[in-house]
PDB file with SEQRES, HELIX, SHEET and CRYST1 records, atoms N, CA, C and O in Angstrom:
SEQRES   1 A   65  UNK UNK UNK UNK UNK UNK UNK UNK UNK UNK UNK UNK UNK          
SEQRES   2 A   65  UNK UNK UNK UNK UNK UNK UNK UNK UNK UNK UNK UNK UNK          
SEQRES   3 A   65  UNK UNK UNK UNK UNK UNK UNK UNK UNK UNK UNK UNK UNK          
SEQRES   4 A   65  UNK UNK UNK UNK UNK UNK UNK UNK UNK UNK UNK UNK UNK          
SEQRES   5 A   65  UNK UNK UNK UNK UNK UNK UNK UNK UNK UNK UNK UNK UNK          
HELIX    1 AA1 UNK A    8  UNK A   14  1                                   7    
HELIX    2 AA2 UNK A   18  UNK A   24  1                                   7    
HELIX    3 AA3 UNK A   36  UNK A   47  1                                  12    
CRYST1    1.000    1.000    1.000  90.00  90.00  90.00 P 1           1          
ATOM      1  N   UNK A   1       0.801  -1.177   0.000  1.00  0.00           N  
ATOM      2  CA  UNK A   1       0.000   0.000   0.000  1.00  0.00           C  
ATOM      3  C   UNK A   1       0.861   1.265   0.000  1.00  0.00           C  
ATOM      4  O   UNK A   1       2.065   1.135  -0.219  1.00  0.00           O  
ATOM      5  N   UNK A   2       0.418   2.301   0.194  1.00  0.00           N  
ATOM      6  CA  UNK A   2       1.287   3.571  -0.016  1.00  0.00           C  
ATOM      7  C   UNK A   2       0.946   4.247   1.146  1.00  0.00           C  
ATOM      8  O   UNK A   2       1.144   5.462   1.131  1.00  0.00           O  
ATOM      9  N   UNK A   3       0.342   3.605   2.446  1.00  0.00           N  
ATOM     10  CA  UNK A   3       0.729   4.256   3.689  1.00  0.00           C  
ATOM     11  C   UNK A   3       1.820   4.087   4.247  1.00  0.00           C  
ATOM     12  O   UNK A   3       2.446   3.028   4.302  1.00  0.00           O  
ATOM     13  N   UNK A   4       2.241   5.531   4.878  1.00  0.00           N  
ATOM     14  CA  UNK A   4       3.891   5.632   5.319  1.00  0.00           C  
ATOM     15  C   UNK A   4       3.868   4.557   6.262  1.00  0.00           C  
ATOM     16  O   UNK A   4       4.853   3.882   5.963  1.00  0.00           O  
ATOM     17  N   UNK A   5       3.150   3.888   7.476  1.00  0.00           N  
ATOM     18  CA  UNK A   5       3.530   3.059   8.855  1.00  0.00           C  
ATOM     19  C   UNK A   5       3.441   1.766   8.270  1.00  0.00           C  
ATOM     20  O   UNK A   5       3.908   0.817   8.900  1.00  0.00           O  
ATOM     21  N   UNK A   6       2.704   1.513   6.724  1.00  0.00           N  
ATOM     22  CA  UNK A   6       2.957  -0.058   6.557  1.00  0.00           C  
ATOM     23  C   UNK A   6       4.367   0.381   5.164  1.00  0.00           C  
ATOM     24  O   UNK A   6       4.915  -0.379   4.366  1.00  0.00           O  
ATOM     25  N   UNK A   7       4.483   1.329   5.300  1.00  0.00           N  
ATOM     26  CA  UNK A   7       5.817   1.063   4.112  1.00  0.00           C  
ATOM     27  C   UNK A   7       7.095   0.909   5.291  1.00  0.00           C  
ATOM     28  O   UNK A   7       8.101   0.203   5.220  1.00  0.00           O  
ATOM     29  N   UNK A   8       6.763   1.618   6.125  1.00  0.00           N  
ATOM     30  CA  UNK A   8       8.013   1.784   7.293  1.00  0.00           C  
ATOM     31  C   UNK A   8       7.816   0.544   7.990  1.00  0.00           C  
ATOM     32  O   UNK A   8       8.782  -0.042   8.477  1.00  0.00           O  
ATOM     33  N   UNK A   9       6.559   0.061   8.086  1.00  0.00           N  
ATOM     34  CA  UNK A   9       6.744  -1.886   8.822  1.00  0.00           C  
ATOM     35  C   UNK A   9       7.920  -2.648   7.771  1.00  0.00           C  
ATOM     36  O   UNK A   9       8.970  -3.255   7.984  1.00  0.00           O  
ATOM     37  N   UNK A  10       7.267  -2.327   6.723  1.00  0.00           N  
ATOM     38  CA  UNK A  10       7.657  -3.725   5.846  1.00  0.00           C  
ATOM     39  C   UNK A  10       9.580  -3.059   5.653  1.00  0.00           C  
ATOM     40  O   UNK A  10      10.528  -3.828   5.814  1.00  0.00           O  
ATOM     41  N   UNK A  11       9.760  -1.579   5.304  1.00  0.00           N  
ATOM     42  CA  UNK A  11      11.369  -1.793   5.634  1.00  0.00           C  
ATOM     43  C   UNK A  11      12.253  -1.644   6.783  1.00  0.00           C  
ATOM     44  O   UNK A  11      13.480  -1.716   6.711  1.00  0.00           O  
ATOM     45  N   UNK A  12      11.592  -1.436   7.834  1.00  0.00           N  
ATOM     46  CA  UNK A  12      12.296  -2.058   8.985  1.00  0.00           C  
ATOM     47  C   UNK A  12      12.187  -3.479   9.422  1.00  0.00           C  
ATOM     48  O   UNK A  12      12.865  -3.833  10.387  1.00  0.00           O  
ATOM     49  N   UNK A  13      11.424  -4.316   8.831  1.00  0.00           N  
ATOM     50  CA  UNK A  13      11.490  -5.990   8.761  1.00  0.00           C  
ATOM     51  C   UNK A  13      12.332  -6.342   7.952  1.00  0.00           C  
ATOM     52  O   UNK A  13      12.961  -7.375   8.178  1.00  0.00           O  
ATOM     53  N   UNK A  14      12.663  -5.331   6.394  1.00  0.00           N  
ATOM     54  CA  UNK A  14      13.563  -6.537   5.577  1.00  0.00           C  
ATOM     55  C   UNK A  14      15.129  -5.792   6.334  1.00  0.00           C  
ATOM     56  O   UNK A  14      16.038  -6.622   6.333  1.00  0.00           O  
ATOM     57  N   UNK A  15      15.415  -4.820   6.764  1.00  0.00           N  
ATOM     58  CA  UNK A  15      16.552  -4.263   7.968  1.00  0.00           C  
ATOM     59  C   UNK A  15      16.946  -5.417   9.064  1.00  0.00           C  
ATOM     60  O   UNK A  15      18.049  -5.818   9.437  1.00  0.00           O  
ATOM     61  N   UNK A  16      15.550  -5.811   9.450  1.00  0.00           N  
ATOM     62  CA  UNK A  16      16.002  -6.868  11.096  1.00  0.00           C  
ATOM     63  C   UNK A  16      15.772  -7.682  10.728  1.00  0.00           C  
ATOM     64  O   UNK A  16      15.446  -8.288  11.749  1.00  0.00           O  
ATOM     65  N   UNK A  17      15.598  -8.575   9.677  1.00  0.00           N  
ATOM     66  CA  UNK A  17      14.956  -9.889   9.766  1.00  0.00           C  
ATOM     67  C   UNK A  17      16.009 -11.050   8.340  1.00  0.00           C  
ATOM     68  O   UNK A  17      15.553 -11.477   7.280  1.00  0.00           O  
ATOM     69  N   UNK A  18      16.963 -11.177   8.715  1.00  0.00           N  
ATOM     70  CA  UNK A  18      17.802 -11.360   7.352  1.00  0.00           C  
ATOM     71  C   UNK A  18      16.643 -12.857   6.811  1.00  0.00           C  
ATOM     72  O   UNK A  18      16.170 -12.791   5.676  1.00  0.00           O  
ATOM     73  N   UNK A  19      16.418 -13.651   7.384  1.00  0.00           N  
ATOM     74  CA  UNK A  19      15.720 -14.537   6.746  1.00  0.00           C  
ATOM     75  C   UNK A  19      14.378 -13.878   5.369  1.00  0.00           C  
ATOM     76  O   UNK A  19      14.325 -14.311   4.218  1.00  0.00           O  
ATOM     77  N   UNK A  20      13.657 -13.021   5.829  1.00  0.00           N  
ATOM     78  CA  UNK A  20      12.889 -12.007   5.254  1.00  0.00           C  
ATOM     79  C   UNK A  20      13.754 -11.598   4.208  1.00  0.00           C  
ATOM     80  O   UNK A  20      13.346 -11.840   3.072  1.00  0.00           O  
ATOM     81  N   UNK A  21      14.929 -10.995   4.328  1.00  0.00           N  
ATOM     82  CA  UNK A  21      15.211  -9.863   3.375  1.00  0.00           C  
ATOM     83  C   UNK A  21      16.026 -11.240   2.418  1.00  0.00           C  
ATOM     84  O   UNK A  21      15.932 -11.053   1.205  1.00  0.00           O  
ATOM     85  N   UNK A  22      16.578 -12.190   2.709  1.00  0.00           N  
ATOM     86  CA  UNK A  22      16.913 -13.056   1.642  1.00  0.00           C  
ATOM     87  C   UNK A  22      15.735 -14.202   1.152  1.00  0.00           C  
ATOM     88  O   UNK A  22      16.174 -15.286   0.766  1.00  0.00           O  
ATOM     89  N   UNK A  23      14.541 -14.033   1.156  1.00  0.00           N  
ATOM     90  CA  UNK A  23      12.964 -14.170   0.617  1.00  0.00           C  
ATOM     91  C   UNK A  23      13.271 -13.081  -0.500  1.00  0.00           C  
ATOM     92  O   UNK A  23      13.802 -13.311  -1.587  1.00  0.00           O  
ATOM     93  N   UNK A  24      12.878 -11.975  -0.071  1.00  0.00           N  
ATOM     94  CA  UNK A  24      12.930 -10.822  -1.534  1.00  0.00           C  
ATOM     95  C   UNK A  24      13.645 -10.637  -1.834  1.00  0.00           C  
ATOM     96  O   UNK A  24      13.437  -9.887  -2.787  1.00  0.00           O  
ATOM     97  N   UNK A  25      15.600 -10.948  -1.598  1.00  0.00           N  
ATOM     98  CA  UNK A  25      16.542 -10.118  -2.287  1.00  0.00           C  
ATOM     99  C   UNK A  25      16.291 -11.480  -3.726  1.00  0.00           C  
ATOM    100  O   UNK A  25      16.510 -11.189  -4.902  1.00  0.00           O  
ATOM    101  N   UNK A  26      15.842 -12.813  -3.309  1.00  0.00           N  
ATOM    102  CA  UNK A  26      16.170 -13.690  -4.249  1.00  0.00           C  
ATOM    103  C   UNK A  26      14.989 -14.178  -5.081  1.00  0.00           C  
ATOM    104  O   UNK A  26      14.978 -15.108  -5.888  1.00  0.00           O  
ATOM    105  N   UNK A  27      13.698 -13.115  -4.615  1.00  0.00           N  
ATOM    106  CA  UNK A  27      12.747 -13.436  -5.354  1.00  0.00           C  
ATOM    107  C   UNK A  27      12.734 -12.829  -6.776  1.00  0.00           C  
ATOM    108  O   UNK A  27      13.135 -11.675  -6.923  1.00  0.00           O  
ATOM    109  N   UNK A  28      12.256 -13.614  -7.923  1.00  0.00           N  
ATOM    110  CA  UNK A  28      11.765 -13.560  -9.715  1.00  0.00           C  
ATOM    111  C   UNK A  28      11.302 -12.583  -9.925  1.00  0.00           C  
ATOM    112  O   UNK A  28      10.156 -12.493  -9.485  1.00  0.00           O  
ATOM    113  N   UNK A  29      11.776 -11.497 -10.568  1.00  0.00           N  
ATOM    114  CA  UNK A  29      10.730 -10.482 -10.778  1.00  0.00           C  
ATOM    115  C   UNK A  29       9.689 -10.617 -12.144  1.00  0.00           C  
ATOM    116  O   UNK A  29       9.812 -10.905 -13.335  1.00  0.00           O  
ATOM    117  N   UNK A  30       8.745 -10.279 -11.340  1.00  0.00           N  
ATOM    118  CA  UNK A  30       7.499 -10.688 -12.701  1.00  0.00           C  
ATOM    119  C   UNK A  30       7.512  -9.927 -13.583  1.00  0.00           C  
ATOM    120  O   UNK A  30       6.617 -10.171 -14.391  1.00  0.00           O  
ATOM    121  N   UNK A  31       8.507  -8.546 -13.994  1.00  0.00           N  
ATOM    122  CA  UNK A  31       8.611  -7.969 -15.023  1.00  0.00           C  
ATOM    123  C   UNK A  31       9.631  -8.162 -15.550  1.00  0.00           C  
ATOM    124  O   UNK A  31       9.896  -7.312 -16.401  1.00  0.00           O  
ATOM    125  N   UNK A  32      10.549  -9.141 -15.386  1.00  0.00           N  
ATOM    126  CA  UNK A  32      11.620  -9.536 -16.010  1.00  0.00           C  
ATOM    127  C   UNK A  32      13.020  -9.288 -15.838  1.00  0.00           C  
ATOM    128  O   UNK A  32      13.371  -9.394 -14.663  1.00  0.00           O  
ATOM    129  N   UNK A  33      13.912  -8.996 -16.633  1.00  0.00           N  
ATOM    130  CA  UNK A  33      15.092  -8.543 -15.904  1.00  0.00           C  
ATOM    131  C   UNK A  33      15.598  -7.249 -16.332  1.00  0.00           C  
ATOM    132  O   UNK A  33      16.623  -6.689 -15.945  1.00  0.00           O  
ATOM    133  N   UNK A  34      14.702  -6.830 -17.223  1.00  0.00           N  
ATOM    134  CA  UNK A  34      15.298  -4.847 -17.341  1.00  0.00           C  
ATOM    135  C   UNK A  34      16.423  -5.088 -19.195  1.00  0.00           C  
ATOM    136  O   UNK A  34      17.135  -4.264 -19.770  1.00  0.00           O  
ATOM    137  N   UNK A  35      16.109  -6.435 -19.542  1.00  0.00           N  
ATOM    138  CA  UNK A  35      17.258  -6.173 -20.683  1.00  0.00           C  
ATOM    139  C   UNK A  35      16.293  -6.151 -21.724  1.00  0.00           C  
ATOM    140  O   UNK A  35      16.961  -6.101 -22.756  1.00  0.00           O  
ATOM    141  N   UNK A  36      14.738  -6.163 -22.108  1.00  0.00           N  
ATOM    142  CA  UNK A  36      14.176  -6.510 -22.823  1.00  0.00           C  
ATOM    143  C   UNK A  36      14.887  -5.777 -24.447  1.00  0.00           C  
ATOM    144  O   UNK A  36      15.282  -6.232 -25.520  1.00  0.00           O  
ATOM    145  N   UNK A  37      14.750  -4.519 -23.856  1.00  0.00           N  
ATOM    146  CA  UNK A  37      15.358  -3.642 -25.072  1.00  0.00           C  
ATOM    147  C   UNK A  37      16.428  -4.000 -26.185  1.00  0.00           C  
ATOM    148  O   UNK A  37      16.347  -4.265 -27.384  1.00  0.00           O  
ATOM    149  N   UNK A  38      17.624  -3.878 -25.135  1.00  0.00           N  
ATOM    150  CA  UNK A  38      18.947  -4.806 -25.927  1.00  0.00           C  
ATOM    151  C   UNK A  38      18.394  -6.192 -26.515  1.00  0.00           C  
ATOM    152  O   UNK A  38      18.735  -6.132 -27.697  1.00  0.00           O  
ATOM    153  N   UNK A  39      17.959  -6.979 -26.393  1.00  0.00           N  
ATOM    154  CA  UNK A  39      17.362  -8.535 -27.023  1.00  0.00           C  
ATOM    155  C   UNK A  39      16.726  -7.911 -28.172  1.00  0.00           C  
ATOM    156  O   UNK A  39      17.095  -8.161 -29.320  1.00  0.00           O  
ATOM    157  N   UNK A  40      15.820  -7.140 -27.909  1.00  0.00           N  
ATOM    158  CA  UNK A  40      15.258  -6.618 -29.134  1.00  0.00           C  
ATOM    159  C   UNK A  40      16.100  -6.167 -30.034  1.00  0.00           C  
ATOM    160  O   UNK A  40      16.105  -6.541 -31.207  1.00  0.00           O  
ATOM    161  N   UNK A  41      16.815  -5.390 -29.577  1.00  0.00           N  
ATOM    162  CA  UNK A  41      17.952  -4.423 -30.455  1.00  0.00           C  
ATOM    163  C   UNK A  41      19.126  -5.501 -31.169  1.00  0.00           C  
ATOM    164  O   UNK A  41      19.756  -5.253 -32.197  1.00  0.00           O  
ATOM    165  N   UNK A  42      19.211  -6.473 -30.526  1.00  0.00           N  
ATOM    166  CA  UNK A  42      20.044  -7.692 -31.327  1.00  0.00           C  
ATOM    167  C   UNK A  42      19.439  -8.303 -32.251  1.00  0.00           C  
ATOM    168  O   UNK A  42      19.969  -8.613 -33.318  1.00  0.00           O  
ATOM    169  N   UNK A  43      18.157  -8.561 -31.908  1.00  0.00           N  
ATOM    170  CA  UNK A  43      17.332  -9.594 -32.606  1.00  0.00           C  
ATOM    171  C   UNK A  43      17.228  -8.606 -34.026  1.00  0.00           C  
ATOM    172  O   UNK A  43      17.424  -9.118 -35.128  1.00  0.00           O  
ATOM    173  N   UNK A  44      16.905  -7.162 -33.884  1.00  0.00           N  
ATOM    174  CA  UNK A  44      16.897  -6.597 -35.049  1.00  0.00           C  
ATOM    175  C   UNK A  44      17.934  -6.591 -36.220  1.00  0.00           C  
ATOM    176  O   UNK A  44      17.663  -6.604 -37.421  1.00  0.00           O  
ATOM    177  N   UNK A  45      19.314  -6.567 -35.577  1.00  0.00           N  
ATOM    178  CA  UNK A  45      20.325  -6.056 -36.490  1.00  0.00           C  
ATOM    179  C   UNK A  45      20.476  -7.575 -37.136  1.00  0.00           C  
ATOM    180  O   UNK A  45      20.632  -7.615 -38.357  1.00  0.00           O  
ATOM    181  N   UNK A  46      20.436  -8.970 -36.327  1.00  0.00           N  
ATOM    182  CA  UNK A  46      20.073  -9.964 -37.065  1.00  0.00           C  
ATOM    183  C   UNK A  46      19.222 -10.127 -38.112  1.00  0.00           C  
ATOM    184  O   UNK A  46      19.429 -10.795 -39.124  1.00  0.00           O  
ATOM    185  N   UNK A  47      17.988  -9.315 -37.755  1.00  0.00           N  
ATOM    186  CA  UNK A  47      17.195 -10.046 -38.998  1.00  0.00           C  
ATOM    187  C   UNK A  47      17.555  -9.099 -40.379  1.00  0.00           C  
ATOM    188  O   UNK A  47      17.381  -9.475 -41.539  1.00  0.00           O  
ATOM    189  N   UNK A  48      18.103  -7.775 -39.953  1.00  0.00           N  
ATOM    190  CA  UNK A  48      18.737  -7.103 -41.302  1.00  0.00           C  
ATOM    191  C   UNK A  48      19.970  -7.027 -41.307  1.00  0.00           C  
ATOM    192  O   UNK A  48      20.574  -5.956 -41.243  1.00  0.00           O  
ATOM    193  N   UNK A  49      20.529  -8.198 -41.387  1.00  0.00           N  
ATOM    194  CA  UNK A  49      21.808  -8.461 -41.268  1.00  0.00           C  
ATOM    195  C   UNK A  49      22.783  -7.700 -40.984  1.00  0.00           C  
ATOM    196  O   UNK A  49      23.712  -7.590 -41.784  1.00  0.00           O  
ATOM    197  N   UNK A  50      22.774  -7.149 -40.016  1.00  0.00           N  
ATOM    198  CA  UNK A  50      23.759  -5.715 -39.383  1.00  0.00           C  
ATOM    199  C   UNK A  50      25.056  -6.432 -38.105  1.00  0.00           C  
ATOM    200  O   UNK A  50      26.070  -5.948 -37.603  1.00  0.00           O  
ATOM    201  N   UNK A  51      24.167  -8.150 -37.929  1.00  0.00           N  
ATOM    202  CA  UNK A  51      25.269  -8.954 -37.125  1.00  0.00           C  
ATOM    203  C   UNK A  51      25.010 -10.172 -37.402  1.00  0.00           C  
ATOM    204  O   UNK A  51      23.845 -10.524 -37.584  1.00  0.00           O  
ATOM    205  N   UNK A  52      25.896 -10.911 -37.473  1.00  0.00           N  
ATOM    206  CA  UNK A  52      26.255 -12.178 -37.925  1.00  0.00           C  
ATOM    207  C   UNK A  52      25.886 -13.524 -36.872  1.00  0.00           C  
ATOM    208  O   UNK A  52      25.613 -14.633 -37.330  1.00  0.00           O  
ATOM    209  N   UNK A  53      25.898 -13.437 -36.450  1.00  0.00           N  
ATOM    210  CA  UNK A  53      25.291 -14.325 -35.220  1.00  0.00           C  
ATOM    211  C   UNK A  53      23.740 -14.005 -34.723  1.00  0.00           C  
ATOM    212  O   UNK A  53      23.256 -12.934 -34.355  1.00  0.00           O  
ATOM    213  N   UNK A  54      23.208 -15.159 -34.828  1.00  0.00           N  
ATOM    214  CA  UNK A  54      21.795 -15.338 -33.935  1.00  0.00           C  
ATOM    215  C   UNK A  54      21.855 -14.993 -32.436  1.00  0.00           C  
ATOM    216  O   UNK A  54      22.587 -15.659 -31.704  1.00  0.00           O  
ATOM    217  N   UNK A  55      21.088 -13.941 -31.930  1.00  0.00           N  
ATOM    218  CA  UNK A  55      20.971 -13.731 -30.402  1.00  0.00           C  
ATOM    219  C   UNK A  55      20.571 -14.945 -29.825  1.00  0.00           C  
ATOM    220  O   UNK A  55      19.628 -15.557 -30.327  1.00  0.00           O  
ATOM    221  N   UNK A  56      21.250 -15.446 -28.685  1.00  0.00           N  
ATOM    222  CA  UNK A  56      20.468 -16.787 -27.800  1.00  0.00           C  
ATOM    223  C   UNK A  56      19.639 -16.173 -27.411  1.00  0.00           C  
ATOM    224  O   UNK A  56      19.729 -14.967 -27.183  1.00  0.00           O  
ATOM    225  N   UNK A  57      18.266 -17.121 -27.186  1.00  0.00           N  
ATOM    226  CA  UNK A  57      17.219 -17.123 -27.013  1.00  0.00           C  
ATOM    227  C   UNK A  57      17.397 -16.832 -25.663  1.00  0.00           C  
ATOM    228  O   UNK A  57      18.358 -17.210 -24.992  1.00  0.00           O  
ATOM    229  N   UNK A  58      15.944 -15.780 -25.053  1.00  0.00           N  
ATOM    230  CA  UNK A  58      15.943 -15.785 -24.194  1.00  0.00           C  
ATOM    231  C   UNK A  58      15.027 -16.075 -23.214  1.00  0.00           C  
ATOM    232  O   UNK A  58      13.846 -15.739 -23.299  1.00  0.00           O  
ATOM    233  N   UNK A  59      15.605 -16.818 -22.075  1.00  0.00           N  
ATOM    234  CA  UNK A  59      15.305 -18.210 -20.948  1.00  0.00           C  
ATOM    235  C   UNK A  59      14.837 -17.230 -19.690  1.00  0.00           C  
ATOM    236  O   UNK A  59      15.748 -16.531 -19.246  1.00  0.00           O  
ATOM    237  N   UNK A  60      13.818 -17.118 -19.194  1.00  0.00           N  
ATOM    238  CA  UNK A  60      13.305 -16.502 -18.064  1.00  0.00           C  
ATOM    239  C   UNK A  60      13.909 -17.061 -17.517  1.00  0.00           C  
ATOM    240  O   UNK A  60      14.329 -18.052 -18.113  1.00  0.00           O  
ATOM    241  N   UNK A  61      14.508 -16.835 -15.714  1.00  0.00           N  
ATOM    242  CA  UNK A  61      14.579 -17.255 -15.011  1.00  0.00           C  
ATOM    243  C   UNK A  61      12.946 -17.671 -14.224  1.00  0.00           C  
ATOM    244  O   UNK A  61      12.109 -16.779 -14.087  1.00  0.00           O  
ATOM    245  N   UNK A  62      12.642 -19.228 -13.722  1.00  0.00           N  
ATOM    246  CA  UNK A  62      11.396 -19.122 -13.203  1.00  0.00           C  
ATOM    247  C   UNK A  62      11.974 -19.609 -11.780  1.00  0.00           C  
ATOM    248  O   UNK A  62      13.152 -19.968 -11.768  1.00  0.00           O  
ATOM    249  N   UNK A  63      10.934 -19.665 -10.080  1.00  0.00           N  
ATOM    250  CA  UNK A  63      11.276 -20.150  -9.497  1.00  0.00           C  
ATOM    251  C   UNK A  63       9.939 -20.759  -9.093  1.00  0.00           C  
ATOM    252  O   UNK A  63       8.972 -20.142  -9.539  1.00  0.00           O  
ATOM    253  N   UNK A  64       9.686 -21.746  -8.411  1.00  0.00           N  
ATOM    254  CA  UNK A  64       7.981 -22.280  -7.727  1.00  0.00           C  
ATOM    255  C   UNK A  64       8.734 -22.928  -6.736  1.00  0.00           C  
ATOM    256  O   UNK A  64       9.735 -23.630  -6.878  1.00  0.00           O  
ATOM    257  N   UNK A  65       8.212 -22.649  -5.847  1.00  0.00           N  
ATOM    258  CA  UNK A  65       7.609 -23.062  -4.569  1.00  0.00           C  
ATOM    259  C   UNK A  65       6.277 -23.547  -4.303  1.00  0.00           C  
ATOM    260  O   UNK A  65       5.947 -23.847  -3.156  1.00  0.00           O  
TER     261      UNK A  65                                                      
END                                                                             
């Protein structure tokens, strides 16, 4: 939520609670990993031949519990 006493709960728990804060430092983010752009930008110059090599495909990291 965007009240200040539950934003200030939840980061003074991932502060004291290392079990907690290594839960979220190692959790999947559901928007991915921030490189979408560059993949794109490879995949392009491939298909108009601007680079010689095929970009590896790219492998989400998933985790389930």
């Amino acid at each position: 939520g965007t009240s200040r006493a539950t934003i200030f709960k939840a980061a003074a728990r991932l502060l004291s609670d290392a079990r907690h804060y290594e839960t979220m430092a190692s959790a999947v983010n559901p928007y991915g990993d921030g490189k979408a752009a560059q993949r794109i930008r490879e995949c392009l110059l491939y298909l108009f031949g601007r680079r010689r090599g095929r970009p590896r495909p790219f492998v989400p990291r998933t985790k389930y519990k």
